[in-house]
C-alpha positions in Angstrom: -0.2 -19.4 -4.6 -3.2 -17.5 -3.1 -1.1 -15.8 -0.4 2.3 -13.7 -0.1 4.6 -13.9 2.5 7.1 -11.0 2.0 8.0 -10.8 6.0 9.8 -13.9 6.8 7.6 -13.8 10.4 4.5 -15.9 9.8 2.9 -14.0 12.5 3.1 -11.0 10.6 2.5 -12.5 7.2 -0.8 -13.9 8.5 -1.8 -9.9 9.6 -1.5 -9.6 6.1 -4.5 -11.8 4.5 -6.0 -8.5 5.3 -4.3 -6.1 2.7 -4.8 -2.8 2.1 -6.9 -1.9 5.6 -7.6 1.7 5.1 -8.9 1.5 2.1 -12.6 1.6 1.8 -12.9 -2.0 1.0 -9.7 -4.3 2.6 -9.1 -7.4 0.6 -10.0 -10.2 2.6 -7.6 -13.4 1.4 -9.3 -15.6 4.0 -12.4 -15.8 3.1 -13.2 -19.3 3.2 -12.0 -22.2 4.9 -10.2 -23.1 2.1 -8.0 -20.5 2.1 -7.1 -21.0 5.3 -5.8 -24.0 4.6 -4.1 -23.0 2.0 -2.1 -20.5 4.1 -0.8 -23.1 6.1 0.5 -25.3 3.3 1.9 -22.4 1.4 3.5 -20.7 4.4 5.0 -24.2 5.3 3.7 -24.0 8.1 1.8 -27.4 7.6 2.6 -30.3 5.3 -0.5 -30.7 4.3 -3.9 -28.8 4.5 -5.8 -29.4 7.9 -9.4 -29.2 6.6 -10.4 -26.2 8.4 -14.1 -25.4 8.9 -16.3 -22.1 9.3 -15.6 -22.1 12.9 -11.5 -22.5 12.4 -12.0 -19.8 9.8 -13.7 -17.5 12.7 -11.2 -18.2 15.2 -8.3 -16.8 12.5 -10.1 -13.5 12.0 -10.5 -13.5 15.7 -6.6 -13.7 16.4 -5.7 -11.7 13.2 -7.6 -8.9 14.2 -7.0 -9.4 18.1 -2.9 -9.6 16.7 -3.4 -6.6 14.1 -4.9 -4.5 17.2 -2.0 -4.8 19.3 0.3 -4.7 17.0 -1.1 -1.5 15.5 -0.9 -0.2 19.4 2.6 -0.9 19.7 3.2 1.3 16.1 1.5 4.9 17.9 -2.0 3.7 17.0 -4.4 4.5 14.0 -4.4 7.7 13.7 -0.3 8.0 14.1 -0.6 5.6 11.1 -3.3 7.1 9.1 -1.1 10.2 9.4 2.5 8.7 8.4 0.7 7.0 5.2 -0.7 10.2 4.2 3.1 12.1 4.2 4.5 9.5 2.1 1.7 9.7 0.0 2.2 13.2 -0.6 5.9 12.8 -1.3 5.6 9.9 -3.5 3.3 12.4 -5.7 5.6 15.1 -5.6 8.5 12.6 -6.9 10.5 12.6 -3.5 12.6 9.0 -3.2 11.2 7.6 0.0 14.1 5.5 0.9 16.8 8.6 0.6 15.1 10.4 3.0 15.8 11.4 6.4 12.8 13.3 7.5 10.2 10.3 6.1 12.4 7.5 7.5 12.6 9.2 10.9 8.8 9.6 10.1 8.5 5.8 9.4 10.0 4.7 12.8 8.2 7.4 14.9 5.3 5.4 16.0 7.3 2.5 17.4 8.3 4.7 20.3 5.9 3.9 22.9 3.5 6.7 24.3 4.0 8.8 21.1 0.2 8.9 20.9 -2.7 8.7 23.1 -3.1 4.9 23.6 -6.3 2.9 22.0 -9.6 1.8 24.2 -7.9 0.0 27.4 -10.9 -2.2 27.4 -10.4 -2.9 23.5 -6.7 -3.7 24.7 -6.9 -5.9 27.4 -9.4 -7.9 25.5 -6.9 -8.3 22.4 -4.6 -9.6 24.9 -6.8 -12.2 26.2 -7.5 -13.3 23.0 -3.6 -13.6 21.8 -2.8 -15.2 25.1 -6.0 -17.8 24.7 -4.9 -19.1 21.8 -1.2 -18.9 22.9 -2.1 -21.2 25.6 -3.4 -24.2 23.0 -1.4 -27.3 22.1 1.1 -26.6 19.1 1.2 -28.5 15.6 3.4 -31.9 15.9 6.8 -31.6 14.3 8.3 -35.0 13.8 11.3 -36.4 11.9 10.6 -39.4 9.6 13.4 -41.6 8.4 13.7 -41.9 4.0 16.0 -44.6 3.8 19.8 -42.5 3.9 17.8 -39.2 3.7 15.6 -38.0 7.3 12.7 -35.5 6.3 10.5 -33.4 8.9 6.8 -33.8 8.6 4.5 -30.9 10.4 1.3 -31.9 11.1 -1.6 -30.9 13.0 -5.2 -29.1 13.1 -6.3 -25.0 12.2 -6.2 -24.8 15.7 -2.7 -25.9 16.2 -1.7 -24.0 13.5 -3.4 -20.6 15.2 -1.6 -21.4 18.4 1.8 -21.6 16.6 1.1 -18.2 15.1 -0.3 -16.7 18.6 2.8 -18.1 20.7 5.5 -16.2 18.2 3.5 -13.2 18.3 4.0 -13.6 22.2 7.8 -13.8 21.4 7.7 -10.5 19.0 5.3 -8.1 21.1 7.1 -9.0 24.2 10.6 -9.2 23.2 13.3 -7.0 22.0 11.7 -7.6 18.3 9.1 -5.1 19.4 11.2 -2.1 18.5 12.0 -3.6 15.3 8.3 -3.3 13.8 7.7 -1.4 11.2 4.5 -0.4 8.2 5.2 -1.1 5.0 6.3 3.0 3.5 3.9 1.9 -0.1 0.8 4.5 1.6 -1.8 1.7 0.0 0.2 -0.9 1.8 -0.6 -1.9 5.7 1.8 -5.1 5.9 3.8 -4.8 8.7 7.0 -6.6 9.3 10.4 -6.4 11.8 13.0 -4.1 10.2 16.5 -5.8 11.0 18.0 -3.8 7.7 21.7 -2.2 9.1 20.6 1.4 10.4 16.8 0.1 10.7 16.4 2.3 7.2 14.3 -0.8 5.7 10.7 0.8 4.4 9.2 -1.6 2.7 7.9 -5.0 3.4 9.4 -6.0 0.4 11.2 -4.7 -2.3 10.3 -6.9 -5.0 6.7 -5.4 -4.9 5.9 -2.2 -3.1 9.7 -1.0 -2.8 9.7 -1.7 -6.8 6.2 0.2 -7.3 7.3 2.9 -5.5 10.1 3.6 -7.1 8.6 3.9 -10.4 5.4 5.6 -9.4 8.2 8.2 -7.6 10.4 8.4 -10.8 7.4 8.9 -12.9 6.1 11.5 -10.8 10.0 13.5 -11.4 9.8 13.1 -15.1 6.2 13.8 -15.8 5.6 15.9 -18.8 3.3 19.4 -17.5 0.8 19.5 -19.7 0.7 23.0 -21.6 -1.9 25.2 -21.2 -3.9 26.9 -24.4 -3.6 30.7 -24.5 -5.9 32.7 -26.6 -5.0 35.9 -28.4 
């Protein structure tokens, strides 16, 4: 597979074919059309791959970053990020466990209170909303059930652009619903994948524990149990 899905929200699993965002150089994971498709068959989206072109592929960066914009917004902004990434950072190196404790996961839910920071460019705003709601507007892909002899099966099908408007329309339903308080940055500081914590307590940090919750934890023990490295002393 060329894509993860470690949220179990395709609209916030497609934020994340942009990884790694404040690093100097993001990894892009859709860039080509082909990709694209692919993240529509693999996500299960689609049944099969709807031969997306350059144009589909601009329209996808175009709502992923429109998405990724207000999303970020509704998190206490950039900097309120930058800022939270950067004191988990420093604990992982000094060996704390993240996920015991208190002060960081207080820190890691702080920017989901809205007007915790000075909002973002209104202009830059409303226009990210116009472009969620654009594509929110468009047709759907076509879910149908096809008979198998004793067995029924559900065939999606559709275009890139259908596909898009599926993802727009549940990030409708997620920015303006209840689930809104439930987002969440992955706690790995190199990590920017951001996903709805519905962990008892809301004490979930990672957006998965298979990968970053897993790398974190040994980069933390590792940290605890590093051997100092003595120092020469002349006589």
């Amino acid at each position: 597979m060329n894509h993860a899905f470690p949220c179990g929200t395709l609209a916030l699993d497609f934020l994340g074919t942009l990884r790694a965002r404040r690093n100097p150089v993001p990894t892009e994971k859709l860039g080509t059309p082909a990709l694209l498709d692919d993240w529509f068959v693999e996500s299960g989206m689609l049944d099969a791959a709807p031969h997306a072109d350059e144009a589909d592929l601009a329209a996808a960066v175009e709502l992923r970053e429109a998405l990724y914009l207000l999303v970020e917004e509704r998190l206490g902004g950039r900097a309120a990020l930058a800022a939270r990434a950067e004191r988990f950072a420093v604990a992982l190196a000094a060996g704390v466990d993240v996920a015991a404790s208190a002060e960081l996961a207080d820190a890691a839910a702080a920017g989901a209170s809205a007007g915790t920071t000075a909002p973002a460019d209104p202009a830059a705003i409303e226009a990210a909303l116009a472009v969620l709601n654009r594509y929110a507007a468009e047709p759907p892909f076509v879910v149908q059930l096809e008979a198998g002899g004793a067995v029924s099966a559900t065939r999606r099908a559709g275009s890139a652009a259908q596909g898009l408007a599926a993802i727009a329309r549940e990030a409708v339903e997620i920015l303006g619903g209840p689930d809104a308080e439930l987002l969440r940055e992955c706690g790995r500081p190199e990590c920017t994948q951001v996903y709805l914590d519905r962990s008892r307590g809301h004490r979930r940090e990672w957006c998965a524990m298979r990968t970053c919750g897993n790398r974190v934890k040994v980069s933390a023990y590792r940290s605890r149990h590093r051997t100092p490295t003595p120092t020469s002393t002349r006589p």
